[in-house]
Short mmCIF file of the C-alpha atoms (twelve columns), coordinates in Angstrom:
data_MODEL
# 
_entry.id   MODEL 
# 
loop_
_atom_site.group_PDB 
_atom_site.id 
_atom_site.type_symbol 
_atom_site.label_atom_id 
_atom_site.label_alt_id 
_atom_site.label_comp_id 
_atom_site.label_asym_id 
_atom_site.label_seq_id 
_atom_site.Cartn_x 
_atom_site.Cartn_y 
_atom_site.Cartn_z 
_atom_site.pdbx_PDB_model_num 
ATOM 1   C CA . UNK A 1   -34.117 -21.975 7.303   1 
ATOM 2   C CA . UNK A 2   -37.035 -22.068 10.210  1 
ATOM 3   C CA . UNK A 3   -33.859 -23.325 12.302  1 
ATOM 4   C CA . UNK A 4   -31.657 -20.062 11.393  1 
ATOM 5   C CA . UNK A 5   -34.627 -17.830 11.950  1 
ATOM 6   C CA . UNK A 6   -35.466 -19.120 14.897  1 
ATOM 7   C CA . UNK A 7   -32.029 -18.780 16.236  1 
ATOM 8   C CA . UNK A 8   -32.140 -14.477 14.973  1 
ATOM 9   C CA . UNK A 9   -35.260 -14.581 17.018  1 
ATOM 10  C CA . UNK A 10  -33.883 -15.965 19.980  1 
ATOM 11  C CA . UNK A 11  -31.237 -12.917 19.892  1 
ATOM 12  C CA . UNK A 12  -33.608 -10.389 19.415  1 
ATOM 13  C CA . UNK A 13  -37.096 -11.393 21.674  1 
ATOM 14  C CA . UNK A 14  -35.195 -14.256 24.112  1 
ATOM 15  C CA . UNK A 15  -37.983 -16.594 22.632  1 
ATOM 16  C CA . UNK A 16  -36.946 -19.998 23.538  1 
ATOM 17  C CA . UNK A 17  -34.698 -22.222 21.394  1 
ATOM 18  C CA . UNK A 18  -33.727 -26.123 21.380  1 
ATOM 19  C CA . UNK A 19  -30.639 -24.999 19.311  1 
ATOM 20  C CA . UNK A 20  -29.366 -22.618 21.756  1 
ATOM 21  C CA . UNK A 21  -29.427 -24.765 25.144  1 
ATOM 22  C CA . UNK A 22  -28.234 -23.242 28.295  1 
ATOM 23  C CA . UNK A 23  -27.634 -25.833 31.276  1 
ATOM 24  C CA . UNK A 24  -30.762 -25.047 33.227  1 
ATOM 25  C CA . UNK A 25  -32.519 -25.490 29.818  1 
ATOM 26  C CA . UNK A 26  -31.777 -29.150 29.236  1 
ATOM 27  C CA . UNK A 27  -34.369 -30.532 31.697  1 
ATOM 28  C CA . UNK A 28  -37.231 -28.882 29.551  1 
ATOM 29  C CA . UNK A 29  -35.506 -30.327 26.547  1 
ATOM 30  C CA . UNK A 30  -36.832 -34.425 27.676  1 
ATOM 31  C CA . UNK A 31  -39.340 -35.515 25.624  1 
ATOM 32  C CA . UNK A 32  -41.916 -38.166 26.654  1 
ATOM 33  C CA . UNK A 33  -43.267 -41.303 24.134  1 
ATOM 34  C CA . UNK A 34  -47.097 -42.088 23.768  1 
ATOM 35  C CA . UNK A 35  -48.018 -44.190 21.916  1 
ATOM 36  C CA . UNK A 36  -51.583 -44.510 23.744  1 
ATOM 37  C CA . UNK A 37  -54.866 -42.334 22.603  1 
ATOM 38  C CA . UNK A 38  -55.082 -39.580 25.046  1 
ATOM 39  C CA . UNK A 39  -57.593 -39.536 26.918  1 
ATOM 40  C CA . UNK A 40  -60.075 -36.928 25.637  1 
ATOM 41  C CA . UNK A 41  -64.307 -37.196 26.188  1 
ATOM 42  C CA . UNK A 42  -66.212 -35.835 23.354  1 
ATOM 43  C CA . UNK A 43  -70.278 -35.532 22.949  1 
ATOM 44  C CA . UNK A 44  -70.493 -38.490 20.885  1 
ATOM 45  C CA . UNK A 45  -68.132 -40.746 23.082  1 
ATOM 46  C CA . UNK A 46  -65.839 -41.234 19.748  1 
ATOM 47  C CA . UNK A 47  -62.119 -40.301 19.621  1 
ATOM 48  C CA . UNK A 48  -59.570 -40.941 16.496  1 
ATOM 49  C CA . UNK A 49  -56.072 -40.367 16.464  1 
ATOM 50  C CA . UNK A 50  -54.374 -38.931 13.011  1 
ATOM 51  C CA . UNK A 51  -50.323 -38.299 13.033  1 
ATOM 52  C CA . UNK A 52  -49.111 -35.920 10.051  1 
ATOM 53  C CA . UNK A 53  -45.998 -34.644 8.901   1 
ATOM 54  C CA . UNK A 54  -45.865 -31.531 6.725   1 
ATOM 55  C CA . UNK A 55  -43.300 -29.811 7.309   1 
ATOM 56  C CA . UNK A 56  -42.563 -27.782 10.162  1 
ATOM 57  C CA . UNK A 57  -44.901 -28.757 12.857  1 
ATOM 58  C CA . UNK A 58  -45.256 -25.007 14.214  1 
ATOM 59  C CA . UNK A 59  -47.112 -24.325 10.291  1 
ATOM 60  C CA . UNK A 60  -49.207 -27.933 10.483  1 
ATOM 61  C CA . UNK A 61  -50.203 -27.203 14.146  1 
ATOM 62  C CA . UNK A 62  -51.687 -23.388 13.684  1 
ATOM 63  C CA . UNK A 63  -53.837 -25.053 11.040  1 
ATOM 64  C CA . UNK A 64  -55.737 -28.070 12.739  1 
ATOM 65  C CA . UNK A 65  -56.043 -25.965 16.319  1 
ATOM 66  C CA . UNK A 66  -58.747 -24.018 14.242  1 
ATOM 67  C CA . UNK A 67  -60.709 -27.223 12.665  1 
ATOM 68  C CA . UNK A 68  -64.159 -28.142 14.099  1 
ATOM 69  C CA . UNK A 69  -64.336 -31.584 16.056  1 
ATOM 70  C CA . UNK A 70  -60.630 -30.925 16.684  1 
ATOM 71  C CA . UNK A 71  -60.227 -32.066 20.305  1 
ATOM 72  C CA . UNK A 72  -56.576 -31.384 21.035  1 
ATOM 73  C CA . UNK A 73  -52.842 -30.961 18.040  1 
ATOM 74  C CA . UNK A 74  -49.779 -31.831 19.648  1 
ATOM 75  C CA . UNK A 75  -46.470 -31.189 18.303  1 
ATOM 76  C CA . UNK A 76  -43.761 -34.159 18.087  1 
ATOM 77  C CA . UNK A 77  -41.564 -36.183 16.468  1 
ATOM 78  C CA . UNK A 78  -42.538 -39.482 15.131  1 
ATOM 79  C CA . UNK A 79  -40.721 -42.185 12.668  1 
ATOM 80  C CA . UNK A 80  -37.160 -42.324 13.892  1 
ATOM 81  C CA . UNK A 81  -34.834 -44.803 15.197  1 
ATOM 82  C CA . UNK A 82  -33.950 -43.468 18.895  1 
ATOM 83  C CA . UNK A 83  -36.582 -42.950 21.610  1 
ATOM 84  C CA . UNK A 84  -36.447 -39.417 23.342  1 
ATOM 85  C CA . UNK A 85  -35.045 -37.021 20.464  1 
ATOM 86  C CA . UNK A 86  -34.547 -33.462 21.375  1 
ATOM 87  C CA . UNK A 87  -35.703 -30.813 19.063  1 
ATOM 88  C CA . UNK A 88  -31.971 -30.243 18.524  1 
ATOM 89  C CA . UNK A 89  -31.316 -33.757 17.368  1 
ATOM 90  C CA . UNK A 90  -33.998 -34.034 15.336  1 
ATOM 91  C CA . UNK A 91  -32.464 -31.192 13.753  1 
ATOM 92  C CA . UNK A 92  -29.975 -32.379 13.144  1 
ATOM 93  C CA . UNK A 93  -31.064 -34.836 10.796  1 
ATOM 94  C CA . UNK A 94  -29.899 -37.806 11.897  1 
ATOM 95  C CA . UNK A 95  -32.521 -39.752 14.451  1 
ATOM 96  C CA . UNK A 96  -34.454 -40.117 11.439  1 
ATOM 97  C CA . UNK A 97  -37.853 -38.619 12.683  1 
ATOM 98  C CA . UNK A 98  -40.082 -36.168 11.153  1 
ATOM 99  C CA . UNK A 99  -41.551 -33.578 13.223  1 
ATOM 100 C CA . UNK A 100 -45.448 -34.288 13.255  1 
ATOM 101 C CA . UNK A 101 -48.439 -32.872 14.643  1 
ATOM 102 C CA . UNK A 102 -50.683 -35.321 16.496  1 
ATOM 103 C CA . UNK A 103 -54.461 -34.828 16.097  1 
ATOM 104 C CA . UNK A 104 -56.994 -36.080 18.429  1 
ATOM 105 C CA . UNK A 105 -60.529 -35.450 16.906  1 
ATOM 106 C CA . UNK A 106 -64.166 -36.603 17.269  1 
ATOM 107 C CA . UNK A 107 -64.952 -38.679 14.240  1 
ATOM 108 C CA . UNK A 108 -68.795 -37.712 14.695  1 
ATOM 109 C CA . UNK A 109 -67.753 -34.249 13.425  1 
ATOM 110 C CA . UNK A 110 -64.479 -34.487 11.188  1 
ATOM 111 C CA . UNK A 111 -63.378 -37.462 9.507   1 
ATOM 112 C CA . UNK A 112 -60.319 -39.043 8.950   1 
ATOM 113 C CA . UNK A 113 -60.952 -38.139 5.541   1 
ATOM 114 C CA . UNK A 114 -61.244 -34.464 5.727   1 
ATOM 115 C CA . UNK A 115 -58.217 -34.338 7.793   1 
ATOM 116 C CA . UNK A 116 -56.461 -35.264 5.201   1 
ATOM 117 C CA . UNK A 117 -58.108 -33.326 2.700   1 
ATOM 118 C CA . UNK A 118 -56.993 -30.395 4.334   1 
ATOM 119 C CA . UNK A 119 -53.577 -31.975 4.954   1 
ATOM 120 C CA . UNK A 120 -53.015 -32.158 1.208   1 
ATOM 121 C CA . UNK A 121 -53.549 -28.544 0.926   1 
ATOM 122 C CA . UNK A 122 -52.133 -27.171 3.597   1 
ATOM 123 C CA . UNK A 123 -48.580 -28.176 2.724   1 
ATOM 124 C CA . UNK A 124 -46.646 -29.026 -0.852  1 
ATOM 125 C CA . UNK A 125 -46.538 -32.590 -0.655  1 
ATOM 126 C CA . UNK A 126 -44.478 -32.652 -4.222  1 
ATOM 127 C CA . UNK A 127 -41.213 -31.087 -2.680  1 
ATOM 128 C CA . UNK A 128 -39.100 -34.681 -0.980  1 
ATOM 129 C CA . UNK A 129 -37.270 -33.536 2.373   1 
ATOM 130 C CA . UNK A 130 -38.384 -29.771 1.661   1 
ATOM 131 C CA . UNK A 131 -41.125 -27.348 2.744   1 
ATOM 132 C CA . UNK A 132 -40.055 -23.896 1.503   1 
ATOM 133 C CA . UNK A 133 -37.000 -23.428 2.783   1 
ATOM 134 C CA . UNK A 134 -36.566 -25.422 5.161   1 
ATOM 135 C CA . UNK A 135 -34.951 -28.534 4.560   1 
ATOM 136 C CA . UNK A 136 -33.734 -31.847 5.535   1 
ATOM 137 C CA . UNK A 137 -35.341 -35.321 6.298   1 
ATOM 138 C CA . UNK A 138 -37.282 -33.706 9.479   1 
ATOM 139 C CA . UNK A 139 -39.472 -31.506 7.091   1 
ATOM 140 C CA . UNK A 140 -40.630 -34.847 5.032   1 
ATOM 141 C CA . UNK A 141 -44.660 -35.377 4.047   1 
ATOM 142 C CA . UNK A 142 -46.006 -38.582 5.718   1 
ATOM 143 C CA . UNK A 143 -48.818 -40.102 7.150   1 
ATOM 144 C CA . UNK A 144 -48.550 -42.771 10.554  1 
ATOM 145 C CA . UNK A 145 -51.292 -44.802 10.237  1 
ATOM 146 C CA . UNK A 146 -52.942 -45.879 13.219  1 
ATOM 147 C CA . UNK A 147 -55.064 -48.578 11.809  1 
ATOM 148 C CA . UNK A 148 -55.509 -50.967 8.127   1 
ATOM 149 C CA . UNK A 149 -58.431 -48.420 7.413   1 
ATOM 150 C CA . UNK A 150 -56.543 -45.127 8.091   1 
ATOM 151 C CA . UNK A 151 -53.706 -46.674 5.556   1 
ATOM 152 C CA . UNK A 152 -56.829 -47.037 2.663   1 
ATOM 153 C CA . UNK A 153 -58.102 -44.280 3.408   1 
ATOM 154 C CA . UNK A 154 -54.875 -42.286 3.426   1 
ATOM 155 C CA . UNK A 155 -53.973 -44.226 -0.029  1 
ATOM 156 C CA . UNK A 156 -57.172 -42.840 -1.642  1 
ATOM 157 C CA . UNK A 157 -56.757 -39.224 -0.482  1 
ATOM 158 C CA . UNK A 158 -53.226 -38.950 -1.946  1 
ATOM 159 C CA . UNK A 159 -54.368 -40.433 -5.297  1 
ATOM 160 C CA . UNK A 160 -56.929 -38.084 -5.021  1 
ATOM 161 C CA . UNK A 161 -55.137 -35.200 -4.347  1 
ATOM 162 C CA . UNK A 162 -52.483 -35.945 -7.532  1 
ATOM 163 C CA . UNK A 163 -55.315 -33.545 -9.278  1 
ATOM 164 C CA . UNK A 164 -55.049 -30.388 -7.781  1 
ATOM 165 C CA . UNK A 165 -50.820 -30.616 -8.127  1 
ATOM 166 C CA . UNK A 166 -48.775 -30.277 -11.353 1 
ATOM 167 C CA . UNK A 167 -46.025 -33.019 -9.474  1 
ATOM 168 C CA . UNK A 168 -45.951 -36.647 -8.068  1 
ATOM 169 C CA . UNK A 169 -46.781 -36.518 -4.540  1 
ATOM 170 C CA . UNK A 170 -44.141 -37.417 -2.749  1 
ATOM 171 C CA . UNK A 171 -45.661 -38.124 0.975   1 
ATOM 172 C CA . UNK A 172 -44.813 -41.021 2.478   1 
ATOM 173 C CA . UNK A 173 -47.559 -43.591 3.944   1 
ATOM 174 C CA . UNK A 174 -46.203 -45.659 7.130   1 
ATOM 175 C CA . UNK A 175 -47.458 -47.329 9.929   1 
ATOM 176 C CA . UNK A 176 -47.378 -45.670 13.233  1 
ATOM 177 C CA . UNK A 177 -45.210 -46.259 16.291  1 
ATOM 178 C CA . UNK A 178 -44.310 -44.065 18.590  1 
ATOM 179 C CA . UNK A 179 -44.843 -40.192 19.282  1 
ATOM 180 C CA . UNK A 180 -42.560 -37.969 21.235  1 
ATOM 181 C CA . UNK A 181 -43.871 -34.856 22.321  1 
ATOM 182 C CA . UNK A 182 -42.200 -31.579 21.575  1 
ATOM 183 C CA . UNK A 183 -40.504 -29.786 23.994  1 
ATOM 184 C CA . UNK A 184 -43.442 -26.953 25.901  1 
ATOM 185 C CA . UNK A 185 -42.116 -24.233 24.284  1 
ATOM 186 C CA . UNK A 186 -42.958 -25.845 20.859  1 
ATOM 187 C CA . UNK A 187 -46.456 -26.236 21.918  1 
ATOM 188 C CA . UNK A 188 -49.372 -23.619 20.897  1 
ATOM 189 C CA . UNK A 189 -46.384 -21.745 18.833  1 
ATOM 190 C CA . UNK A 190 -48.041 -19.711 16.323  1 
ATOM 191 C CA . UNK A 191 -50.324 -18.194 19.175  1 
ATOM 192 C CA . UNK A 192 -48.390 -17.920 21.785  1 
ATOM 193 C CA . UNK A 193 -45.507 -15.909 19.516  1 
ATOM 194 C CA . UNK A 194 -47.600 -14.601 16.488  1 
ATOM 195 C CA . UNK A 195 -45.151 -11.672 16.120  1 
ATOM 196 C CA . UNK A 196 -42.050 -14.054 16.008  1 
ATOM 197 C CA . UNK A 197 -40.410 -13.826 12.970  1 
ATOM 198 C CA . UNK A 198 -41.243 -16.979 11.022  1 
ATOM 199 C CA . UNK A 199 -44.544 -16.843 12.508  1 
ATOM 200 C CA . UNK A 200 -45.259 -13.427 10.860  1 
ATOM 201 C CA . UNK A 201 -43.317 -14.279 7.478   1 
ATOM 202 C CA . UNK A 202 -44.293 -18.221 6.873   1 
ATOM 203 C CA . UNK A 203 -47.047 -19.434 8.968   1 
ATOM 204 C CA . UNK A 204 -49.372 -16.211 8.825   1 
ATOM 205 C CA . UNK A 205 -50.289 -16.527 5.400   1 
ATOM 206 C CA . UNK A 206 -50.636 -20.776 5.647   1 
ATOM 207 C CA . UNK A 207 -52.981 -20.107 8.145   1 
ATOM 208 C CA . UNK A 208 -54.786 -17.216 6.714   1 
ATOM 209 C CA . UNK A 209 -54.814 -19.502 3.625   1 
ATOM 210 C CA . UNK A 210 -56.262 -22.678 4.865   1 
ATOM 211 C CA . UNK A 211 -59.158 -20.300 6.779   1 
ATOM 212 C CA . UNK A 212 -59.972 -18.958 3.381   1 
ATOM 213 C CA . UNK A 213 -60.619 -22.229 1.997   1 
ATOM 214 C CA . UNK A 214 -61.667 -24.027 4.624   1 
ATOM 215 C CA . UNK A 215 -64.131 -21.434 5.861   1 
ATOM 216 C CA . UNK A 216 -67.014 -24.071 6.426   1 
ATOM 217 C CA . UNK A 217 -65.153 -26.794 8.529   1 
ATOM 218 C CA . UNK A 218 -63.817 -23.816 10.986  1 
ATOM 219 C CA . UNK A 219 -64.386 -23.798 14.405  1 
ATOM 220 C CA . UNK A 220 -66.877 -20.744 15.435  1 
# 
């Protein structure tokens, strides 16, 4: 669904589009693997790295740019078999990745815990493959752990969570490996296009959502 709507858009505001490639397009379309923290200072010296899938990464992304001790969301691909996917491969469903959102935060002011606490209400993590509609094995719940106590920790907040949702969780829990970032124009989506179609109709009211509930833990 987000890739037919983003095609209409494409037609009618010339937004760019992974699924609609002209030749001098394909450069931009090279993604690049990190697997490395980033390099980010923060007051207390501290950095922590948390990789989330929850559907499209456009929704996931819009959410965490607005969390305190939030140092930087990137948009990506992460847990498939080939290195360098395009947004049009990944798409297509068979490189096996899910697109992610990789968080770099200050663990002085957010923890890995609260992350996911808002990562388990942000998204349905019941729905296998599926976030609304849009579907397919790119769209999957999961957490990459980066380290034995991000997997415990991760393992507690999902039993947790099986409270506030009437079905099994269905997010998977795997260790990390690589990240490929997005193509540019995936980047900073929702506010750099908030009157794109599926920004307006799906990811407005996530966000407007989460900032409701999460009033206390937003950035001022």
């Amino acid at each position: 669904m987000k890739y037919n709507i983003f095609l209409l858009a494409m037609l009618i505001t010339s937004c760019h589009s992974a699924q609609n490639v002209s030749p001098e397009k394909k450069d931009a379309m090279m993604t690049t693997a990190q697997s490395a923290t980033p390099a980010v200072t923060t007051p207390s010296g501290q950095t922590e790295i948390a990789t989330l899938g929850g559907g499209c990464f456009w929704c996931v992304e819009a959410v965490y740019q607005d969390l305190q001790g939030v140092l930087k969301v990137e948009s990506g691909y992460s847990g498939g078999h080939i290195d360098n996917p395009s947004y049009r491969e990944v798409c297509s469903g068979l490189t096996g990745h899910a697109e992610v959102i990789q968080v770099t935060f200050d663990p002085a002011v957010i923890s890995f815990k609260e992350i996911l606490e808002v990562f388990f209400t942000v998204h349905d993590p019941t729905t296998l493959n599926r976030q609304g509609n849009d579907t397919g094995t790119q769209y999957r719940s999961a957490i990459f752990y980066h380290s034995p106590q991000q997997k415990t920790i991760a393992e507690e907040v999902k039993a947790a969570s099986a409270e506030i949702w009437d079905d099994p969780i269905v997010t998977e829990i795997t260790p990390f490996d690589k990240f490929y970032k997005a193509e540019d124009y995936h980047q900073n989506y929702y506010k750099d296009n908030p009157n794109q179609g599926y920004c307006s109709f799906v990811i407005a009211p996530k966000v407007k959502k989460f900032r409701q509930k999460w009033a206390h833990k937003l950035k001022q």
